[in-house]
C-alpha positions in Angstrom: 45.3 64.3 127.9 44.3 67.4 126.3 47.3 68.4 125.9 48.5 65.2 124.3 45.4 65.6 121.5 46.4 68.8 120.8 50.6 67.9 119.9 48.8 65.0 117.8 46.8 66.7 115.8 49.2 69.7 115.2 51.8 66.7 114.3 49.2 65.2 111.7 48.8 68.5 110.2 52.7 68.9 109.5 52.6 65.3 108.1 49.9 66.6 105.5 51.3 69.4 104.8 54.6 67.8 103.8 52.9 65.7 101.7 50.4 68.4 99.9 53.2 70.4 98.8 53.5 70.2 95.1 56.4 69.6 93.8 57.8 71.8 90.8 60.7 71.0 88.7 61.9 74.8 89.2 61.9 74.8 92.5 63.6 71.7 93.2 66.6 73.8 91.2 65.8 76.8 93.2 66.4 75.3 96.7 69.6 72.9 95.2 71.3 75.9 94.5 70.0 77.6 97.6 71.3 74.8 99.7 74.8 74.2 97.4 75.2 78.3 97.6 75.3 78.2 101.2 77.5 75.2 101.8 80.4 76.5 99.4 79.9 80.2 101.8 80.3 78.3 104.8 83.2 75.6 103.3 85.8 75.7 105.3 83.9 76.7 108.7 83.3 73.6 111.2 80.2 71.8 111.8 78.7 69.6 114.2 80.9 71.2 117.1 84.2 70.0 115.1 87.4 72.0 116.2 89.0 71.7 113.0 87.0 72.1 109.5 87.3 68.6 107.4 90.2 68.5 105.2 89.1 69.1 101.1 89.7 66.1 100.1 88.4 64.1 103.2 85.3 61.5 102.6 83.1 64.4 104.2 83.3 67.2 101.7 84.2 64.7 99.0 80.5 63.1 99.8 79.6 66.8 99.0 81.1 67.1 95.6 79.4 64.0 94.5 76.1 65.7 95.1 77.5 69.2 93.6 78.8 67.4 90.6 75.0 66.4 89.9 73.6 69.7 90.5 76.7 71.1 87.8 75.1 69.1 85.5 71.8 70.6 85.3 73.0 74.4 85.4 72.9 76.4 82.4 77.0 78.2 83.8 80.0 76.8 84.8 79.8 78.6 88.1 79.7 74.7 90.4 82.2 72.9 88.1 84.6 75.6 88.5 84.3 75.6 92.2 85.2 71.8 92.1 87.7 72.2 89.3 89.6 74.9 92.5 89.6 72.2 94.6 90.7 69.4 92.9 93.7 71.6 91.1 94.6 73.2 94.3 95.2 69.1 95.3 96.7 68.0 92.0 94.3 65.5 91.8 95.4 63.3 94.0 93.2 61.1 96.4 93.1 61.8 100.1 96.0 60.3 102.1 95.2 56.8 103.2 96.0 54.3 100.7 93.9 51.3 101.0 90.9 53.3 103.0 87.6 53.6 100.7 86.9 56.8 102.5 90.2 58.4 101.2 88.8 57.3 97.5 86.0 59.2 97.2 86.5 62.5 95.8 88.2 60.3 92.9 84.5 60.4 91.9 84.5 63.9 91.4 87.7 64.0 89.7 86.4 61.7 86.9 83.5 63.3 86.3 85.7 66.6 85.7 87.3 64.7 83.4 84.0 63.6 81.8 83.6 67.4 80.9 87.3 69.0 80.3 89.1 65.5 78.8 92.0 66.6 81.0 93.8 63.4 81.5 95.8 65.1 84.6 92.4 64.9 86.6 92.3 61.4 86.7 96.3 60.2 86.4 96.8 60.0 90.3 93.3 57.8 90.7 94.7 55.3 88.3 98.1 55.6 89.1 96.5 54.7 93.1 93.8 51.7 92.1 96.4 50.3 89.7 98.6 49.6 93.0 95.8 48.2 95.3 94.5 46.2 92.1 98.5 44.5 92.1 99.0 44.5 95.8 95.4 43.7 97.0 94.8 43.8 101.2 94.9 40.3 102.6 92.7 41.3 105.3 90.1 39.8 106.5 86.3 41.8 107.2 86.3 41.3 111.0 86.1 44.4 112.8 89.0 45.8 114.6 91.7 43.2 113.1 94.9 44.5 111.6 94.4 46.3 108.9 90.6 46.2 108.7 89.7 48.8 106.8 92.1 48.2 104.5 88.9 46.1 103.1 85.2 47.4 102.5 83.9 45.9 106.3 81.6 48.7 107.1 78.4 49.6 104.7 79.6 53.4 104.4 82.4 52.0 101.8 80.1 50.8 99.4 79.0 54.3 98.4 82.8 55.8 98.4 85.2 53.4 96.4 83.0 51.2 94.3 81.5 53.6 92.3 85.3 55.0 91.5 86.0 51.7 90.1 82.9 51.5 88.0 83.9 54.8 86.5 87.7 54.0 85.7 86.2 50.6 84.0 83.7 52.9 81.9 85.7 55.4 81.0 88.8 53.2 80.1 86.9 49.9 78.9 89.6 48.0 81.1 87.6 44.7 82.6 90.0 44.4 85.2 88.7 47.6 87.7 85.0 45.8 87.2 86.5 42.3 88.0 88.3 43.9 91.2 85.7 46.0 92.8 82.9 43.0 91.7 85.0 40.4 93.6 85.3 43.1 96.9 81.9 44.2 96.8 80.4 40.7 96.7 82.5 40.0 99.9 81.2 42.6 101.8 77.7 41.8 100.6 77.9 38.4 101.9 79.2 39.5 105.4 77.0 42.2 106.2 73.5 41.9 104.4 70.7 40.7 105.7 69.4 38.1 104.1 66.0 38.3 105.6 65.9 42.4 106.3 67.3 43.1 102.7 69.2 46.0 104.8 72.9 45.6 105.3 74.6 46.0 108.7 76.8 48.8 109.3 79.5 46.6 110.3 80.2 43.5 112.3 79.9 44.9 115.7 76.1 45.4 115.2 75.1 41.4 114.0 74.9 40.6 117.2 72.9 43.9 118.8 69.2 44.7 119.6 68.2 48.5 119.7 65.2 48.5 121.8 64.0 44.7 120.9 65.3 45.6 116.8 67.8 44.8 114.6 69.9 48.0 113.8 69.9 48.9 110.7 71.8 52.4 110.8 69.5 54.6 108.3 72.6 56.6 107.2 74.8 53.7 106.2 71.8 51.8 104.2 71.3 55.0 102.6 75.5 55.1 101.8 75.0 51.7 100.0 71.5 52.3 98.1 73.3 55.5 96.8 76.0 53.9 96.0 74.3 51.2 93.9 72.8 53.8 91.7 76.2 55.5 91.1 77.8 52.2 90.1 74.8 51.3 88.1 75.0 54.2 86.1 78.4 52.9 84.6 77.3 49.5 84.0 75.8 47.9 80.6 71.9 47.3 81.8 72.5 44.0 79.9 75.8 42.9 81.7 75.6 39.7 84.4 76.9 42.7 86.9 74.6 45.3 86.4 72.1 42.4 87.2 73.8 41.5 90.6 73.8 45.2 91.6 70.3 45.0 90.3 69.2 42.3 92.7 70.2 43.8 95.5 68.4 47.5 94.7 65.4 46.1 94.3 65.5 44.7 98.1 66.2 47.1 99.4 63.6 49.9 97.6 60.9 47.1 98.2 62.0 47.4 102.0 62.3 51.0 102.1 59.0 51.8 100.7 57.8 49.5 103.7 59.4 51.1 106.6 59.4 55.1 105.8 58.0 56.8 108.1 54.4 58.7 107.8 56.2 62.3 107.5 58.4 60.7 104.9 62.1 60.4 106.2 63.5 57.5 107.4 64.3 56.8 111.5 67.7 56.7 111.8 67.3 52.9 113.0 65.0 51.5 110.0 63.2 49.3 111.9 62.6 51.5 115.4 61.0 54.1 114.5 59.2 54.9 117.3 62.2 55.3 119.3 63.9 57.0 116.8 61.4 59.7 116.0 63.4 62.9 115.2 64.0 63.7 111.3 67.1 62.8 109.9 68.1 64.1 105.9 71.2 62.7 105.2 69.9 58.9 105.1 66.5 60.4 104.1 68.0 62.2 101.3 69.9 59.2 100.3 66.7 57.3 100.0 64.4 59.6 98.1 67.7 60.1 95.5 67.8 56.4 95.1 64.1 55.8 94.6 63.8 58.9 91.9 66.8 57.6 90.4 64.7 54.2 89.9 61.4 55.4 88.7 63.7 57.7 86.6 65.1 54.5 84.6 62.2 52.5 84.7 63.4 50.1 87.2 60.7 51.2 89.6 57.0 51.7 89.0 55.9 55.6 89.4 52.6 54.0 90.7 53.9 52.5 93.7 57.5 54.3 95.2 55.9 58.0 93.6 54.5 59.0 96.5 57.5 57.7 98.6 59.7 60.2 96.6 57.7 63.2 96.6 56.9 63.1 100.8 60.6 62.2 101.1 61.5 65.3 98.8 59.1 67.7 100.9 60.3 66.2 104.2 63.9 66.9 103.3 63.2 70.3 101.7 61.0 71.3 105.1 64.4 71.1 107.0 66.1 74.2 105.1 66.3 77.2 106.3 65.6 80.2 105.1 69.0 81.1 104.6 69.8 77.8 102.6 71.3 75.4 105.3 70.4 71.9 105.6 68.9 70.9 109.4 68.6 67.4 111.1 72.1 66.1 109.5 72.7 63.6 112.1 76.7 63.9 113.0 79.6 62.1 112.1 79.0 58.7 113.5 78.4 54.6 112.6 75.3 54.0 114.3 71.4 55.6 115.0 71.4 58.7 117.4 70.5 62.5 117.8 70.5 64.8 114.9 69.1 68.6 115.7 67.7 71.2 113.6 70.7 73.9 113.9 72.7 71.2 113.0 74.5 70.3 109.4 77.4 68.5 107.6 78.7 68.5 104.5 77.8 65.4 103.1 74.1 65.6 104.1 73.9 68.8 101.8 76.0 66.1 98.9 72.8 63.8 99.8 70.3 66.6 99.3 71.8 67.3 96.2 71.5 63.8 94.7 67.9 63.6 95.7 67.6 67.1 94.1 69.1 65.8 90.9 66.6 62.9 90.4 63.6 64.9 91.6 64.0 67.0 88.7 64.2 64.9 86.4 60.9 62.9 87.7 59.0 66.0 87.6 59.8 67.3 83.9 63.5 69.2 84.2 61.4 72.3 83.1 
């Protein structure tokens, strides 16, 4: 019993120091570049026990470049966007190798942010040339899981974050209706299969409607925090005005309203939202997801500082207490669709593209000084 008091108490002191730490614009920079310094050394090595490192252009790493992108921005040298601008001329631009499949889409989000900056028109040809097909010759597939072609569709949450936001971009930087119209149309279908209406929390695909994780619903922390990051990145195209910024809106709100209830006193989020006593170990992939989302929020004046504050800043130092002194990112739960393990030793490329988001939007909420 002694025992027992003395793990609790030396848990509640972590917990306050998470939260005590104050959180200084310069910093946050410090430890982005820290953390983005050490993923482009250790690239093409292989993580989570992998036999083969991801491919460049795979979801993974392009997950990553989103983050890296963000962090570009705020640098005072071109020393990020030339690393991306390697990788994405060493490719030709073009989008991974699956057609239809919103993972292979992703690093078309890097790509047009490159040509944001460089108004190279070959950076983004291959993207257009792609969702110009798939626009014409859209899947007939239905969402079900594991029927032909399924993925061929946006059925699991994870897509929301990799190919919508590519359409909002090629609708904002060409002004053509018609890549807003398609992805709207898409995402609404997926909404309306695998939210929940009453949880505000989507599902990570079918399979899991009909599951209970220790008497809960599950809620995979990772794939909620794929969509809420993906809602600020389409947002950020849209016209705050427009009938579709309002729908993506709507459903951001939900879900911050619900996140801010269920974080967790150390300030991640258990990798099944609603079980977190029997998820207790730190996970900063989802988490980092979450606190991006939320900054990005207060940030725009969506949310009130007063209420999800505090909720950023002990999801920030919670995050940030998981990187080693060296710069790597623990507790990145592995490749995977559902809640499980995730260790300190432990990392992936797209949890360090999540740390990097958050990063972004925490400097800006604390004065970009």
């Amino acid at each position: 019993m002694k025992t027992l008091q003395i793990i609790l108490a030396l848990t509640l002191l972590s917990v306050i120091s998470v939260q005590a730490q104050e959180i200084k614009p310069s910093e946050v920079k410090k430890t982005m570049e820290k953390v983005a310094n050490w993923q482009i050394d250790h690239f093409r090595e292989t993580y989570s026990g992998r036999e083969k490192p991801h491919h460049p252009l795979d979801w993974t790493n392009a997950a990553l470049y989103v983050g890296m992108v963000k962090l570009a921005a705020i640098e005072d040298d071109e020393k990020y966007y030339n690393w991306l601008k390697d990788i994405g001329s060493e490719h030709e631009w073009m989008l991974h190798r699956r057609q239809y499949h919103a993972d292979d889409h992703t690093v078309g989000q890097m790509y047009i942010e490159l040509y944001r900056k460089y108004d190279d028109e070959n950076m983004i040809k291959p993207t257009i040339e792609q969702f110009n097909f798939i626009m014409y010759h859209p899947s007939q597939s239905i969402l079900q899981w594991k029927t032909t072609y399924h993925q061929d569709r946006w059925n699991w949450c994870d897509a929301l974050f990799m190919s919508p936001p590519v359409w909002a971009k090629l609708y904002k930087i060409t002004g053509e209706q018609k890549y807003l119209d398609f992805m709207i149309a898409e995402y609404k279908a997926t909404t309306d299969f695998l939210f929940d209406k009453k949880e505000h929390l989507y599902y990570r695909d079918e399979r899991y409607m009909s599951q209970l994780d220790n008497g809960t619903k599950v809620f995979w922390a990772r794939g909620n925090g794929w969509v809420f990051a993906g809602l600020t990145n389409i947002m950020n195209e849209l016209d705050p005005g427009s009938k579709e910024y309002k729908y993506f809106l709507s459903i951001y709100k939900k879900m911050a309203k619900k996140l801010l209830e269920i974080q967790t006193p150390e300030g991640h989020w258990a990798m099944s939202l609603l079980g977190q006593e029997f998820y207790p170990t730190p996970e900063t992939s989802g988490s980092s997801f979450f606190t991006y989302g939320l900054a990005w929020g207060i940030n725009n004046g969506i949310l009130d500082r007063e209420i999800y504050g505090n909720a950023v800043e002990k999801g920030w130092n919670a995050v940030v207490s998981h990187v080693t002194e060296d710069g790597m990112l623990g507790y990145v739960q592995p490749i995977g669709g559902a809640p499980g393990k995730a260790w300190p030793d432990k990392t992936e490329v797209y949890g360090t593209g999540a740390f990097l988001s958050a990063g972004s939007e925490v400097y800006k909420m604390y004065g970009e000084k």
